[in-house]
C-alpha positions as CSV (number, residue, x, y, z in Angstrom):
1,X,262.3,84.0,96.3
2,X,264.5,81.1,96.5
3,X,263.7,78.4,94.0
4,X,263.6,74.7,95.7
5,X,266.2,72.4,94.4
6,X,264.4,70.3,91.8
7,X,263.8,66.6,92.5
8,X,263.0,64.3,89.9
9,X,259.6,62.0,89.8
10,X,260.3,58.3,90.0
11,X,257.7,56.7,88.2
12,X,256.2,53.9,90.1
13,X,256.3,50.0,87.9
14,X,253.6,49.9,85.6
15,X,252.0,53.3,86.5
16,X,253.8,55.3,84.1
17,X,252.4,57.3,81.1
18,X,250.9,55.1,78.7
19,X,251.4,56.0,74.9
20,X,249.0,54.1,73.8
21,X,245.4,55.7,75.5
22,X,243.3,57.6,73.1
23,X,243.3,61.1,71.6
24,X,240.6,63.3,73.6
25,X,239.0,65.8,72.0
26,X,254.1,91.4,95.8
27,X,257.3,92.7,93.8
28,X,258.4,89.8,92.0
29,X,261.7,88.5,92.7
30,X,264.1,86.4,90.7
31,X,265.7,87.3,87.2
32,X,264.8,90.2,85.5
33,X,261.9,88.5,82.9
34,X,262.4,89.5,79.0
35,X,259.8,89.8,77.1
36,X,257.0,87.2,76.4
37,X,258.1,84.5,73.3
38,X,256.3,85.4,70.4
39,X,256.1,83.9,66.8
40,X,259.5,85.8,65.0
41,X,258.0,86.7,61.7
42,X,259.7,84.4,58.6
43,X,260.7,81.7,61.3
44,X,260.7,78.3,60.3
45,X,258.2,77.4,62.9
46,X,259.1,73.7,62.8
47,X,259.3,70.7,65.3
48,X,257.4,67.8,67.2
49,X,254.1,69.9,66.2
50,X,251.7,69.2,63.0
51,X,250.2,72.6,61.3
52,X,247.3,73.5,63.1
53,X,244.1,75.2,62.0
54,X,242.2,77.6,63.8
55,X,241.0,77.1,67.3
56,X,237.6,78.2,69.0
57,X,236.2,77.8,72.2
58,X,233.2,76.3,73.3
59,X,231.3,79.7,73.8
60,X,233.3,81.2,70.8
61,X,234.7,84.0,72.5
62,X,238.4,82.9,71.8
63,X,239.8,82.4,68.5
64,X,243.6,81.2,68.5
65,X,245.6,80.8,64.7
66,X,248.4,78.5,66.5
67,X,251.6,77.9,64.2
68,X,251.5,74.1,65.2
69,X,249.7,72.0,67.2
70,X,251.7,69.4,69.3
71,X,250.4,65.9,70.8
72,X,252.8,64.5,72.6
73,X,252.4,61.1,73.5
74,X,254.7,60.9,77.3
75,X,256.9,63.0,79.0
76,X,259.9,62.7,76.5
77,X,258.1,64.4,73.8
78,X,256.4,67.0,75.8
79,X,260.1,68.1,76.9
80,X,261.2,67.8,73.2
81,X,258.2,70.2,72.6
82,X,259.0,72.7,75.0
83,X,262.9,73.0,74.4
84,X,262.5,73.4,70.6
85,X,259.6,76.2,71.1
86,X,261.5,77.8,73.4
87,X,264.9,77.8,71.5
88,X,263.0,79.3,68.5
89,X,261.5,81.9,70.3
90,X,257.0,80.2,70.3
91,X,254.9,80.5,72.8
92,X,253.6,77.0,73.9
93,X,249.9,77.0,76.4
94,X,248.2,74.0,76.8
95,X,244.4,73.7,75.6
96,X,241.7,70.9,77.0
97,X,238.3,71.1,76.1
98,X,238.1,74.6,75.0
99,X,235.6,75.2,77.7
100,X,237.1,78.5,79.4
101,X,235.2,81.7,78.3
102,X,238.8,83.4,78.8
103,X,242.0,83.7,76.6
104,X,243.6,81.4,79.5
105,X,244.2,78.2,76.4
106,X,244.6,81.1,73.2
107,X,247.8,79.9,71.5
108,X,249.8,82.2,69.5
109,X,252.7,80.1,68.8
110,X,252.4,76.4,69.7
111,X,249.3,74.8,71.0
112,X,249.7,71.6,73.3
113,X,247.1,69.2,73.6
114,X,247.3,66.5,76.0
115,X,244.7,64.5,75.0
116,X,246.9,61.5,74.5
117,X,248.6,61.5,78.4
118,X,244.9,60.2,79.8
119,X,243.7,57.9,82.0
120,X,244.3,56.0,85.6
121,X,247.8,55.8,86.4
122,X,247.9,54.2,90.2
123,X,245.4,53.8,92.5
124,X,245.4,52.9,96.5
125,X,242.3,51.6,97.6
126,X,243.5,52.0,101.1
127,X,244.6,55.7,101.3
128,X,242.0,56.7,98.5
129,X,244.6,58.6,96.6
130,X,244.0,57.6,92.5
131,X,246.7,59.4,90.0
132,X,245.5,60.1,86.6
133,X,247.0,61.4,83.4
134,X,246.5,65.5,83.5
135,X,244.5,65.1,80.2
136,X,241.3,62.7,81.4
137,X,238.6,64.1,81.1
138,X,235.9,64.6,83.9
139,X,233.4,62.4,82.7
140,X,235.7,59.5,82.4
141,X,236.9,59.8,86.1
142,X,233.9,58.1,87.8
143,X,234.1,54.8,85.3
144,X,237.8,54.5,86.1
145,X,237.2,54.6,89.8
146,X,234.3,52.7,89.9
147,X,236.4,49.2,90.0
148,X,238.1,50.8,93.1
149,X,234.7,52.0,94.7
150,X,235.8,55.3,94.8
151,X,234.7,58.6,93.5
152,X,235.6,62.2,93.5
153,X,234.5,64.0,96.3
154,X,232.6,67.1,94.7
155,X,232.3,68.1,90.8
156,X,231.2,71.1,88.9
157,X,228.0,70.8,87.1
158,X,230.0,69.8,83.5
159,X,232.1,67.7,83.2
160,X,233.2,67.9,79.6
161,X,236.9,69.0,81.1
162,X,239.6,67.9,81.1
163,X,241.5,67.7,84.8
164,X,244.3,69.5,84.3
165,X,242.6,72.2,82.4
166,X,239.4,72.3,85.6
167,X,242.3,72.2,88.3
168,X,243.9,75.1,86.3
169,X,241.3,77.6,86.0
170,X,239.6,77.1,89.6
171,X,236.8,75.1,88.7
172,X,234.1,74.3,91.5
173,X,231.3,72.3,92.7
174,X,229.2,73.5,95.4
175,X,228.7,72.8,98.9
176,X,229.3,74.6,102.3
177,X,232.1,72.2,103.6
178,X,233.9,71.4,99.5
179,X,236.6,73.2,98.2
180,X,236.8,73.4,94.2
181,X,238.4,70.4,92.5
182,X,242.0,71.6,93.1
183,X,241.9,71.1,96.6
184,X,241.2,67.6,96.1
185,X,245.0,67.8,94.4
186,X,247.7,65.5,96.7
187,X,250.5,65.5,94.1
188,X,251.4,66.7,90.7
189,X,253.8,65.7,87.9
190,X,254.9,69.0,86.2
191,X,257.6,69.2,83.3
192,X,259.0,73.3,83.4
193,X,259.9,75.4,80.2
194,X,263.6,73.6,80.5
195,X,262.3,70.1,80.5
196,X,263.0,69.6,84.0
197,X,260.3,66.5,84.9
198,X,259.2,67.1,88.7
199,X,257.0,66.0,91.3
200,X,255.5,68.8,93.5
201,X,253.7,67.6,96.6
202,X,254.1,68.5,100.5
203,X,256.8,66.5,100.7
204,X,258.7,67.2,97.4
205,X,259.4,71.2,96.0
206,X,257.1,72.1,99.1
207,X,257.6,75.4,98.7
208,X,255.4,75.5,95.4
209,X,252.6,73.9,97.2
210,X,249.6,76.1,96.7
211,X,250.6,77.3,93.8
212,X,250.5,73.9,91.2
213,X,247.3,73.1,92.2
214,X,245.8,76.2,90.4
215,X,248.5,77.5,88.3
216,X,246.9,78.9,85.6
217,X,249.6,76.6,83.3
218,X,251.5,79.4,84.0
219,X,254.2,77.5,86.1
220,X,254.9,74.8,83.9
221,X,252.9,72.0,82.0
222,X,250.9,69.2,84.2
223,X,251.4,66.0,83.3
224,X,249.8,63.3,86.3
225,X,247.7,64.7,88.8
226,X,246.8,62.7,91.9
227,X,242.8,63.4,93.4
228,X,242.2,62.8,97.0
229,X,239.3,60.5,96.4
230,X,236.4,58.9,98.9
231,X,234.2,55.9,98.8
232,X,231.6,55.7,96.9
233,X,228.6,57.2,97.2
234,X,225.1,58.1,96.3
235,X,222.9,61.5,97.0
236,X,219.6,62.2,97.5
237,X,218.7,65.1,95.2
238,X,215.5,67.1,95.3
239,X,214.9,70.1,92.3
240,X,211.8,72.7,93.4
241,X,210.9,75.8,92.5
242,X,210.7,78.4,95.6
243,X,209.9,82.0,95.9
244,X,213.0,83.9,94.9
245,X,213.0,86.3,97.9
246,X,212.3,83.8,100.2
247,X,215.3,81.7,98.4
248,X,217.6,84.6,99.9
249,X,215.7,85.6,103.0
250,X,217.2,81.6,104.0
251,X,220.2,81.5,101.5
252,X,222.9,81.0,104.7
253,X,220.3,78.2,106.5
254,X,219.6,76.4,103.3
255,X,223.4,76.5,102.5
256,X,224.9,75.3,106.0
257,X,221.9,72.7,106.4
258,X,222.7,70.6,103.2
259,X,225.8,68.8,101.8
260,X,225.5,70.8,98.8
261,X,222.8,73.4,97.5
262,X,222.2,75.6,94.5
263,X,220.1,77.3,92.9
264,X,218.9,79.1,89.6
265,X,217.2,82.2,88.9
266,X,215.2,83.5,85.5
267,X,216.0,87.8,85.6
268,X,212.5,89.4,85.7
269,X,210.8,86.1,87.3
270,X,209.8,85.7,91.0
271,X,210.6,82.0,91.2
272,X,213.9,80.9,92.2
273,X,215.0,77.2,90.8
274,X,216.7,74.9,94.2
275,X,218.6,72.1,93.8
276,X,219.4,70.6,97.3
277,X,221.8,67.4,97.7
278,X,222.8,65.2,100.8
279,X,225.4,62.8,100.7
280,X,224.4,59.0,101.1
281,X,226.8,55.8,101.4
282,X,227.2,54.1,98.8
283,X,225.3,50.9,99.3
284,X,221.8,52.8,100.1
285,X,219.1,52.1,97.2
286,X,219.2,53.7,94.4
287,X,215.9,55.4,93.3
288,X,216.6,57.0,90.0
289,X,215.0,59.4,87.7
290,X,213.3,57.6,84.9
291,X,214.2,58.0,81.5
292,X,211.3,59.4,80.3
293,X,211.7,62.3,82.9
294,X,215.7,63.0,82.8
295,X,214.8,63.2,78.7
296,X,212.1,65.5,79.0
297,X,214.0,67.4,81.8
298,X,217.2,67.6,80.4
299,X,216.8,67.0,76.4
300,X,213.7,68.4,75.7
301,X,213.4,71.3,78.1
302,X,217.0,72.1,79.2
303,X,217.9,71.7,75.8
304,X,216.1,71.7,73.0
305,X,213.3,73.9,73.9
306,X,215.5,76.5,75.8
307,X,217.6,76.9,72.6
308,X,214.5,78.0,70.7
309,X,213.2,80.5,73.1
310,X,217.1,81.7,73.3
311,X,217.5,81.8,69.5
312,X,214.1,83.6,69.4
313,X,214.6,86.1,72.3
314,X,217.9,87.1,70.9
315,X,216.0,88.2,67.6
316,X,212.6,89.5,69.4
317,X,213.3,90.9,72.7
318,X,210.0,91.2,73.7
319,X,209.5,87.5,74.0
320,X,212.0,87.0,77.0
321,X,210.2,88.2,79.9
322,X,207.4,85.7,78.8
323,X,210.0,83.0,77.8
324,X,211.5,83.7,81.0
325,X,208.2,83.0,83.3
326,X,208.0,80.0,81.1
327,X,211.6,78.5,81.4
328,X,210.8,79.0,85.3
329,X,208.1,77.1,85.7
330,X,209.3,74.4,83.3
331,X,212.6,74.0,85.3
332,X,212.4,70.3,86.8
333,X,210.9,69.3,89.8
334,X,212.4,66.1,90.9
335,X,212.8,63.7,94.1
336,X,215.3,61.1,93.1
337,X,218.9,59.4,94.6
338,X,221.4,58.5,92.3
339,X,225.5,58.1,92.3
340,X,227.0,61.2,93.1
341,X,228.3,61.8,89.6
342,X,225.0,61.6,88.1
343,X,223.5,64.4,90.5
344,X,226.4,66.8,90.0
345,X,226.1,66.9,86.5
346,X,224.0,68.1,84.0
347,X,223.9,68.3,80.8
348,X,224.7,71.5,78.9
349,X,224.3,72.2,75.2
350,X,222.8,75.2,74.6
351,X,226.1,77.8,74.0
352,X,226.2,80.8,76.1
353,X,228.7,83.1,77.6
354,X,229.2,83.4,81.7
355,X,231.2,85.7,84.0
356,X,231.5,84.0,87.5
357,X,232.7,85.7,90.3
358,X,233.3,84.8,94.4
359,X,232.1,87.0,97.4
360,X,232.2,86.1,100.6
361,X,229.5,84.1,101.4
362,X,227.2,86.3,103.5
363,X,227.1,89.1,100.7
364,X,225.6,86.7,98.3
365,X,221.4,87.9,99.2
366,X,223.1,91.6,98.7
367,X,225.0,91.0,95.3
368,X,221.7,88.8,94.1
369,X,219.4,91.6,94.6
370,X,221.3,94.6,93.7
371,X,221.2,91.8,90.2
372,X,217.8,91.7,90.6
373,X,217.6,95.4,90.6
374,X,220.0,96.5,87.4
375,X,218.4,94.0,85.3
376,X,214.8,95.8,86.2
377,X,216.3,99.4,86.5
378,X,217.9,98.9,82.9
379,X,215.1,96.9,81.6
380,X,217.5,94.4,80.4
381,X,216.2,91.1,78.7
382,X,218.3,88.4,79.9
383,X,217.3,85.1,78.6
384,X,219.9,82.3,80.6
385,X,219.6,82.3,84.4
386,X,221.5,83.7,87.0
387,X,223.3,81.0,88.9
388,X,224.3,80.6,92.9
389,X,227.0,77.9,94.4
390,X,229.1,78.1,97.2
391,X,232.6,76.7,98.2
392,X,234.5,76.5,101.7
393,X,237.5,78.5,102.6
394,X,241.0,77.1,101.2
395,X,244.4,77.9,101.4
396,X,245.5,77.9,97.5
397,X,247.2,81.1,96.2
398,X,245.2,81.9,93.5
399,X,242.2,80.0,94.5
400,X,238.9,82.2,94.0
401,X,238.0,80.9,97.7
402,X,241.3,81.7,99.1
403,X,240.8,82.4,103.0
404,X,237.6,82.8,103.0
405,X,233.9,80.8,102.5
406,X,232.8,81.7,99.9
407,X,229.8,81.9,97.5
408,X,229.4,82.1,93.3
409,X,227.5,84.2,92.0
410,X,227.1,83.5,88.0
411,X,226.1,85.6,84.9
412,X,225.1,84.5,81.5
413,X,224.2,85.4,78.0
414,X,223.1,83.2,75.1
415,X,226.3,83.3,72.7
416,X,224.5,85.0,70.0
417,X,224.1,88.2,72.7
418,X,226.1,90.6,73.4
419,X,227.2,90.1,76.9
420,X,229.3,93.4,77.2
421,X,226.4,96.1,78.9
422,X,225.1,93.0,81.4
423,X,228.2,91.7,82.2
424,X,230.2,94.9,83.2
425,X,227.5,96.3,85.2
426,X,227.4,93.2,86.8
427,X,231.3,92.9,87.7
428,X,230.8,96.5,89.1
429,X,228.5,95.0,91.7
430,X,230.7,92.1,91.8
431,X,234.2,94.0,92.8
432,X,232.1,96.5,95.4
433,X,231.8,93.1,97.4
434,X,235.1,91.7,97.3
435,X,234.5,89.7,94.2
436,X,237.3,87.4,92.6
437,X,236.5,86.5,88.9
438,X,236.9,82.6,88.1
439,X,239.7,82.7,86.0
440,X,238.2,80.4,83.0
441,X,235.4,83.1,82.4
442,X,234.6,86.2,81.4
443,X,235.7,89.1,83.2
444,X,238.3,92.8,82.7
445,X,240.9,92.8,85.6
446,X,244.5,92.9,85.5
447,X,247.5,92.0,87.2
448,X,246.9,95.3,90.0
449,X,243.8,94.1,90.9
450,X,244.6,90.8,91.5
451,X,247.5,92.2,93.7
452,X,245.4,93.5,96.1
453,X,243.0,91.0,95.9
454,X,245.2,87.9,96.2
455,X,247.3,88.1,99.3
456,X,249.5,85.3,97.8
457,X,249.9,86.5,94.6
458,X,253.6,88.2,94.5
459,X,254.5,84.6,95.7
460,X,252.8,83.2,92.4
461,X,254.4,85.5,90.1
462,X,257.9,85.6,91.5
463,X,257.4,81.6,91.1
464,X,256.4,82.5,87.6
465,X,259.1,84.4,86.9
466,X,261.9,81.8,88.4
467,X,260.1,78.9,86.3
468,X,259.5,81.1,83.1
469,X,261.4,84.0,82.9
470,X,261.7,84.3,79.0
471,X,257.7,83.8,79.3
472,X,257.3,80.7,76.7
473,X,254.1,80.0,78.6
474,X,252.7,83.2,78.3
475,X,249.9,84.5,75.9
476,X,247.7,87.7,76.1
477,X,245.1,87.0,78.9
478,X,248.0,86.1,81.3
479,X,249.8,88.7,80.7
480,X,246.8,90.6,81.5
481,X,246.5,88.7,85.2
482,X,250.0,88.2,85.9
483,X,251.6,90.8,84.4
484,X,254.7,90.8,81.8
């Protein structure tokens, strides 16, 4: 393919990046690629970076032993990064919060953090359109925009990302009508491997559109990303416990008939966990959750008591179908309206491992139960609850929902499990109903797969291949989707 002639961004007065904000935790076409940069033994190894130490992931399933760990502080020295890697032959991948379960942020020459290029850039209250440094994290988003009375129009249920990292990797909310948060993407700010500084949009290099928006940092390096955002606004949010089979005997009415619905399920239990939201402007009264309840719901019981009963059942499997039983009826049963933030999120601290995939949104009562039947075929003792979204249709290359609606189906093991057995019987089940894995968790496809899966994705790696061809983006895991 043809490669758009580059145009430069033109940073608006006063909106560009500010070095001050704090430190954050298809055949492919084009030239011939060489081989991935990697470390040369003996090199010198030295730039803009600082020695690094080693690097895990949240659910420690990645361990990366960078050579250097760059934070630059604006665009100049992210360019200066990237040049000097590449001319001495380093890899260079961006890491955020460390929350993928995937190799997608592993470093094995340079690792970037962009921790430092945060915060609200520009903002039109008029058009709704905010533009943020790529390395703000979620949970700040919704105190930056509250001055403009604007918020994000769906979320994931964590928040501890950082944008450019959730935009990368395909993260999602749920709801019938929402995309995932990339969709919500209007413009980006992308420096490339030769320190080009670009703006993609619909406008400007249109011709990448649909590809920057979930890019895997595969195409180059995000630096401002600028949300679609709406007014304000609260939901009304009510948590019950319903009988599983029923749950999927109405998963399609319960899904089309609310904003946004979800809903959890213990393996081995007959109760299914809901959690069904509709939208609310944003002047209606708020009627919170207490703070005795949200402590006891999500500290106490989310939290603290789930991580004993995991801890224990990992040890003594014959306590989880028990614990299991328990942890259903425990889950919270709650009638409350709040700003949308608030209800999207919850909190998370007990470490697990998940696989996630996407299947079109009518299979998801089939792909539940066939679940429902390994786990009591193989007598498996899964302590952490199966969880179900659901996203609309988009047109984004590499988007998990790409054409089609879709809903999530999601695996998980506490970390101190071995997820292996549960987790590729369940991507069997998975891939025999058009499943896509998210890319930020756990899963064992390659690049062939994802070529018949992905009708867009020869344009994606020919794109790949005229923005990196010596690979100085590249690490294991996407070689592994994308190919060398």
């Amino acid at each position: 393919m043809s490669t758009p002639r580059p145009r430069r961004f033109t940073p608006v007065p006063g909106t560009g990046l500010d070095p001050s904000a704090p430190d954050d935790d298809a055949v492919p076409s084009g030239p011939t690629p060489r081989p991935a940069a990697r470390p040369h033994p003996g090199a010198a190894a030295t730039g803009p970076w600082s020695p690094a130490s080693t690097w895990q992931n949240w659910g420690r399933t990645q361990t990366a032993h960078p050579v250097g760990t760059a934070r630059p502080t604006d665009v100049g020295a992210l360019q200066d990064v990237l040049t000097t890697a590449r001319d001495q032959g380093l890899s260079v991948r961006p890491v955020g919060s460390g929350h993928s379960f995937t190799g997608i942020a592993v470093a094995t020459g340079v690792q970037l953090d962009l921790g430092a290029l945060a915060g609200l850039r520009e903002v039109d209250t008029m058009t709704g359109l905010a533009t943020f440094g790529a390395g703000t994290r979620l949970a700040d988003i919704p105190a930056l925009l509250a001055p403009y009375g604007l918020a994000m129009e769906n979320l994931g249920d964590v928040d501890r990302q950082t944008l450019a990292g959730a935009t990368s990797t395909g993260t999602h909310g749920t709801g019938a009508r929402f995309g995932g948060i990339s969709t919500q993407i209007r413009r980006v700010r992308l420096v490339t491997v030769d320190g080009q500084d670009l703006t993609v949009s619909p406008d400007e290099n249109a011709t990448w559109w649909g590809a920057v928006q979930l890019g895997l940092g595969a195409l180059g390096v995000l630096t401002e990303i600028t949300l679609q955002c709406v007014p304000a606004f609260t939901m009304h949010a009510v948590e019950a416990a319903a009988p599983f089979a029923e749950v999927l005997e109405t998963w399609e009415q319960r899904v089309t008939g609310a904003d946004h619905f979800e809903f959890y399920w213990f393996p081995g239990t007959d109760v299914a966990s809901t959690k069904t939201n509709h939208r609310l402007p944003g002047g209606t009264p708020l009627r919170p959750r207490g703070a005795l309840t949200r402590w006891v719901d999500e500290d106490l019981v989310a939290n603290g008591l789930y991580r004993g009963i995991c801890a224990l059942g990992s040890r003594v499997r014959a306590v989880v179908p028990p614990a299991n039983a328990l942890a259903a009826r425990l889950m919270a049963r709650n009638d409350y309206v709040e700003p949308s933030h608030q209800v999207f999120v919850a909190s998370r601290n007990v470490r697990f491992r998940e696989m996630e995939f996407a299947v079109p949104r009518a299979a998801v009562p089939d792909v539940v139960r066939e679940l429902a039947d390994l786990v009591r075929r193989r007598d498996l003792r899964i302590s952490f609850p199966v969880e179900v979204r659901s996203a609309a249709a988009d047109d984004l290359w590499l988007s998990t929902a790409h054409g089609r609606d879709s809903g999530y189906v999601a695996v998980h093991q506490y970390y101190r499990e071995d997820p292996r057995t549960f987790f590729r019987a369940a991507q069997d089940i998975f891939r025999a109903h058009e499943g896509r894995p998210h890319w930020g968790k756990m899963h064992t496809l390659g690049a062939d797969t994802f070529a018949e899966i992905y009708p867009r994705f020869g344009d994606f790696v020919a794109l790949r291949d005229d923005l990196d061809p010596e690979r100085t983006l590249a690490n294991p895991y996407l070689e592994r989707v994308l190919g060398r």
